[in-house]
N, C-alpha and C positions, 0 to 999 in steps of 0.2 A: 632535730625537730620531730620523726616521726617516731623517736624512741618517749619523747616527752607525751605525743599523743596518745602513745600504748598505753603507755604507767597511768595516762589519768582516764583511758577507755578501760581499765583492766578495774580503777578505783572505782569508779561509779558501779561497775558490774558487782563489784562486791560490795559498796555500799546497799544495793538494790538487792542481791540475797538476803545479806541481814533485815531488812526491812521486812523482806517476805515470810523468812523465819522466824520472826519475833511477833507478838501479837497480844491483843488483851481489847476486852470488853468488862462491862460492870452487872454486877447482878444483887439481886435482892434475896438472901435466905428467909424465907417464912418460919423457920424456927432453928433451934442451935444443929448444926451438922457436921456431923464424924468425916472429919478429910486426912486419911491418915491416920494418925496416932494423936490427933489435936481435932477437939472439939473445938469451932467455931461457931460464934451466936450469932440469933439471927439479927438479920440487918446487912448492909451493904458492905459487896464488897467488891474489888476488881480482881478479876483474873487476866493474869497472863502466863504464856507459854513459849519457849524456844523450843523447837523440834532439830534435831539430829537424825536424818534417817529415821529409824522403826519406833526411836525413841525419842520422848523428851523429856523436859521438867518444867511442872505444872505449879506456880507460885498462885497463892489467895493473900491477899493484902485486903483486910479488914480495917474497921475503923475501931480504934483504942486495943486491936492486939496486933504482935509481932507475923512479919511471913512468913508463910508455911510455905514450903517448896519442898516437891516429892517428885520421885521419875513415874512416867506414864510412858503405854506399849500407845503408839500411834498407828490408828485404823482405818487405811483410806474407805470414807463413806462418804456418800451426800447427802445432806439434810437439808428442807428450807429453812429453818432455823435454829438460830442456837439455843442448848438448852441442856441441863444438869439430870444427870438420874440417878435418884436417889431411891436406895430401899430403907425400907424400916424394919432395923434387926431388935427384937425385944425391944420394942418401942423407944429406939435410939437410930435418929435420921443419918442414913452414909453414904456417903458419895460412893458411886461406881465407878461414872465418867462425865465425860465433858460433851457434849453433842456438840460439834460447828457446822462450815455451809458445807467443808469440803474435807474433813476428819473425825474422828471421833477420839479422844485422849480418854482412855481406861487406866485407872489406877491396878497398879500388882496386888494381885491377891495379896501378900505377904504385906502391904500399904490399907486394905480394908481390915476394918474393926468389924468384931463379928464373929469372925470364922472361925 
């Protein structure tokens, strides 16, 4: 009995990680932006993220294109909210990073358009 309690206290604990590491909210682009090596148009879209340690991988699932999923350096920061930063390189909008409450996801150099 108390081998049967371990295995399903040991499940929930890991159910409850993955929960924690996985995440996503939805956002609104005001005009087409360089995520990566893929422009995406403006208009809605959701992001989400699974974090491993220092790193993760940062999916945007848009509406009428495929998802872009690229790795991002994870930055422990706080912020009261969430939010995107974008520069404009020769008047073409690119993601940087991803601002959360309690992270910050920066794309690799080598993932901005640009440089």
């Amino acid at each position: 009995m108390k081998r049967f309690f371990a295995i399903g206290f040991m499940m929930v604990l890991f159910s409850l990680s993955l929960h924690a590491a996985e995440s996503s909210y939805k956002v609104d682009l005001a005009a087409p932006t360089r995520v990566g090596a893929t422009t995406l148009p403006a208009g809605n879209c959701k992001i989400s993220w699974v974090v491993s340690g220092a790193e993760a991988q940062l999916t945007f699932r848009c509406e009428g294109q495929k998802p872009v999923t690229l790795p991002v350096q994870v930055v422990e920061e706080k912020s009261d909210s969430h939010e995107l930063e974008i520069d404009s390189v020769k008047g073409v909008q690119v993601l940087r990073s991803v601002v959360l409450l309690n992270m910050k996801l920066v794309l690799h150099p080598s993932e901005g358009a640009g440089n």
